[in-house]
C-alpha positions in Angstrom: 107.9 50.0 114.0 107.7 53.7 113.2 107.3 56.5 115.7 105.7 58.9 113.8 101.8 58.9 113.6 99.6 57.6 111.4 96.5 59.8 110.2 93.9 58.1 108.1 93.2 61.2 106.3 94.8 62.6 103.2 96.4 66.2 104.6 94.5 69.2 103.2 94.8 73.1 103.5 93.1 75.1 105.8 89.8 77.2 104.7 90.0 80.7 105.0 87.4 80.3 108.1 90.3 78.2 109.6 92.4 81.0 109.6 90.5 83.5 110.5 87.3 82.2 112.2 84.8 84.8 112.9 83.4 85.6 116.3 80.5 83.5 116.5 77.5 83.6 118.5 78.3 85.6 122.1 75.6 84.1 124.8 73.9 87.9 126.4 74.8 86.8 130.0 78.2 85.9 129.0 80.8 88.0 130.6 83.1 89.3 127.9 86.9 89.1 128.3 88.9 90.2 125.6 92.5 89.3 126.1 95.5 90.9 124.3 99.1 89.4 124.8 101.9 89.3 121.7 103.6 85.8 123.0 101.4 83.1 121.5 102.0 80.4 124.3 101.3 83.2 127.4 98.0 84.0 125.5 96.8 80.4 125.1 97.4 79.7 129.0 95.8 82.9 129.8 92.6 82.1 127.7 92.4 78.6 128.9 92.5 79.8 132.7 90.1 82.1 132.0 87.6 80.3 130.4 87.9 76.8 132.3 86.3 79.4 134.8 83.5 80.1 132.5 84.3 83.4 131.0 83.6 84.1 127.2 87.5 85.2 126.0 88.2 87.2 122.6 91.7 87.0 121.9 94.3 89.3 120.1 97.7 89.5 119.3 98.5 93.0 119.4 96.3 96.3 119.8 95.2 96.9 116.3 93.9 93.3 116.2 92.3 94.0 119.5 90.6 97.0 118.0 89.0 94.9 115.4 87.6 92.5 117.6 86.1 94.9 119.9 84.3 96.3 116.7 83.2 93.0 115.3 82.6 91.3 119.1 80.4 94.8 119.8 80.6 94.3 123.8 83.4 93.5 125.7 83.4 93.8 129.4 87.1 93.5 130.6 90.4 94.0 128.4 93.4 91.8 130.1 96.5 93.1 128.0 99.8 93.2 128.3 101.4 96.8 128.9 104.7 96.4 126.8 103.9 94.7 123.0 104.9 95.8 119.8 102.6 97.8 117.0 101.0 99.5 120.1 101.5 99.4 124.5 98.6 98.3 126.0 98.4 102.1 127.6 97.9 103.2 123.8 95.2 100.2 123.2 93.3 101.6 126.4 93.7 105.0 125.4 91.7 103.9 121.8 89.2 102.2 123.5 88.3 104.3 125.8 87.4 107.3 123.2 84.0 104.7 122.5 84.1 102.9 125.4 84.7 104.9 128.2 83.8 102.6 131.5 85.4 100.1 130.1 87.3 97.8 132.6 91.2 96.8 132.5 93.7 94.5 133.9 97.2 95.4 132.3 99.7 92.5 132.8 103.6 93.4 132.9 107.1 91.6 134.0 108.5 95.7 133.9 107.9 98.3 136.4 105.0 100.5 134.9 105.6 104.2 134.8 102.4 104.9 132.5 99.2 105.9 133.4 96.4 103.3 133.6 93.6 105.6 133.3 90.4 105.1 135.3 88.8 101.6 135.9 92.4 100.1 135.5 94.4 97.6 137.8 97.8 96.4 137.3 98.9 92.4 137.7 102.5 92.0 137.5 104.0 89.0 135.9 104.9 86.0 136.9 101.8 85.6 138.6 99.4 82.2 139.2 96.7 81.3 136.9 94.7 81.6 140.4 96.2 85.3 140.8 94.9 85.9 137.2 91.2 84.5 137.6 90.8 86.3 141.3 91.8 89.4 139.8 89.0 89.3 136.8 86.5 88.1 139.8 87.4 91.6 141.5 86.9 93.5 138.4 84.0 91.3 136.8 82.4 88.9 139.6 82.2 85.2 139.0 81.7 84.4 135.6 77.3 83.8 135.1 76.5 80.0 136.4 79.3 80.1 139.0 79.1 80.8 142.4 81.4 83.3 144.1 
């Protein structure tokens, strides 16, 4: 007997909206968190904490991808990024978004000591920290996701 799986489907290659799925639909009471981390795995737990407590999450990769969401998403209400990543900090990200958004709100996430600036309507989470550290901290900044009670 084999280990390996069996699929009943001939393999095929992803679509191009597989790869790069657009935004979708974003519900109008749906309170919009778009979170920017470059470590694939830290992202994914991140997003799933976040939205098994009912919050709508954007993600991105790094801060130029991050710009280009906010753009095509058209409302965001929190950014949760990582200070230190490559391409651009998380300071510099703020700094970007801030020119067209300028109440917008921030959680920056770091395992370093953070000399930069955060700017106004900025708090600072350091890493490691519990998934229920993570979600209390967006309640602070956000309140309870809609549907939820506090």
């Amino acid at each position: 007997m084999s280990w390996l799986p069996k699929f009943s489907h001939t393999p095929r290659a992803a679509s191009e909206e597989e790869l790069a799925p657009g935004i979708g639909p974003i519900p109008d009471d749906a309170a919009i968190i778009l979170l920017v981390e470059d470590e694939p795995a830290v992202r994914g737990l991140f997003a799933l904490s976040l939205r098994k407590d009912g919050y709508f999450v954007l993600e991105a990769s790094n801060g130029a991808e991050a710009l280009s969401v906010v753009e095509q998403a058209g409302r965001v209400d929190l950014v949760v990024t990582d200070v230190v990543m490559p391409i651009m900090k998380g300071t510099e990200l703020a700094t970007k978004l801030r020119e067209t958004y300028p109440n917008l709100r921030f959680i920056f996430v770091s395992g370093y000591v953070v000399h930069d600036n955060l700017g106004p309507n900025a708090v600072l989470l350091n890493k490691p920290f519990l998934r229920q550290e993570l979600v209390k901290k967006v309640v602070d900044v956000l309140g309870p996701a809609p549907g939820l009670h506090a």
